[in-house]
C-alpha positions as CSV (number, residue, x, y, z in Angstrom):
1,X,0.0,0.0,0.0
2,X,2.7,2.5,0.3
3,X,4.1,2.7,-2.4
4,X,0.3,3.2,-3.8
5,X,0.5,6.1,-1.7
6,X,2.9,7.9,-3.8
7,X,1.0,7.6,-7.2
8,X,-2.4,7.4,-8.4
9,X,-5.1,9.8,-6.2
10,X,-6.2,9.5,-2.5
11,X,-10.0,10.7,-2.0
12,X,-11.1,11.1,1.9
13,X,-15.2,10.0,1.5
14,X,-15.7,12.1,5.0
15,X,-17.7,15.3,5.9
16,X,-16.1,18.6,4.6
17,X,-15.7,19.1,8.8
18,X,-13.8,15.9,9.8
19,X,-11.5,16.8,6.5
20,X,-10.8,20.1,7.5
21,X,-9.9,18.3,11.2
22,X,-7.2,16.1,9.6
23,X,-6.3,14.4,6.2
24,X,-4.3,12.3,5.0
25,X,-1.5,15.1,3.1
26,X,-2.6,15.6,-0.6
27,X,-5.8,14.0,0.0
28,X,-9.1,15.5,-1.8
29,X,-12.4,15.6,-0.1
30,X,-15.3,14.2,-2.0
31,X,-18.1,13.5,0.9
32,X,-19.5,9.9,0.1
33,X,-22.9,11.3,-0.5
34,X,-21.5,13.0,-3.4
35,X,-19.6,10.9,-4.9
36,X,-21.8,9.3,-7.1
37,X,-22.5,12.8,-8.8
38,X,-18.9,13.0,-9.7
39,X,-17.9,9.5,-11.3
40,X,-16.8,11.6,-14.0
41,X,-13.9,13.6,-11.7
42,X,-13.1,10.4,-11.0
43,X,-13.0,8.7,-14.4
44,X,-10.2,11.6,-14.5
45,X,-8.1,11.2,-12.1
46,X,-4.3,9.1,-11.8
47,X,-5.2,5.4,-11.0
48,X,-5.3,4.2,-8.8
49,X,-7.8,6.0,-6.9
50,X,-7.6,5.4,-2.6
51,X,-10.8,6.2,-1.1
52,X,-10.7,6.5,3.0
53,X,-12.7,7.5,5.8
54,X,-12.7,6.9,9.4
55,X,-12.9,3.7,9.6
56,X,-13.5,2.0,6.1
57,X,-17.1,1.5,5.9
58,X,-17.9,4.7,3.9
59,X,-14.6,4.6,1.9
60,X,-16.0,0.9,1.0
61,X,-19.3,2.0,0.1
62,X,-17.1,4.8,-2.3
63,X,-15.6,1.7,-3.7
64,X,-18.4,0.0,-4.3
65,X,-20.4,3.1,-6.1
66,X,-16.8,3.5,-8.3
67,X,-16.7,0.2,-9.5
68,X,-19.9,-0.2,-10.3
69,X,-19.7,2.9,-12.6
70,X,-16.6,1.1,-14.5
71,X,-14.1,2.2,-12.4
72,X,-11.7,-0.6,-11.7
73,X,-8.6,0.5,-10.1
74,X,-10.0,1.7,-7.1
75,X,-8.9,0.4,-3.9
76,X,-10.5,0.5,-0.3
77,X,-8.0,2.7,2.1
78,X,-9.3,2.0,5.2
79,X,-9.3,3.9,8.1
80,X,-7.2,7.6,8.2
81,X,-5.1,6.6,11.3
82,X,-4.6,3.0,9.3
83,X,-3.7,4.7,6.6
84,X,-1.1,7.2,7.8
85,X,0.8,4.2,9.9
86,X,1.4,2.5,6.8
87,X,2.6,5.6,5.3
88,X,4.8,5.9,8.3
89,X,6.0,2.5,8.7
């Protein structure tokens, strides 16, 4: 996963307010609930695309909505605190 981290784009599926909080660095916010209004941003974006929340669940709903719109290099982040360790360690 780490060297994921370094290519492709990391999308944080939370609230505008736990974004603002803390983030993963480079991350973009794209609140689950609007994500499936922007498949095409996504469609645009480096692959492959690392969706994130708190603690997964909404990141694998992201993943779910992506794929099903032909997005296939789309990969289920986890957690924020998960996800910095890794990035850490």
């Amino acid at each position: 996963m780490k060297e994921l981290l370094n290519k492709g784009t990391l999308v944080d599926v939370r609230s505008p307010q736990e974004f603002a909080g803390k983030h993963f660095p480079n991350a973009i916010n794209i609140p689950l609930d609007q994500v499936p209004q922007k498949v095409n941003e996504f469609k645009e974006m480096p692959k492959p695309i690392i969706a994130y929340c708190r603690s997964g669940n909404r990141s694998g709903m992201a993943v779910s909505i992506l794929k099903q719109a032909g997005i296939t290099d789309v990969i289920n982040g986890g957690g924020l605190e998960d996800l910095l360790q890794q990035a850490t360690n």
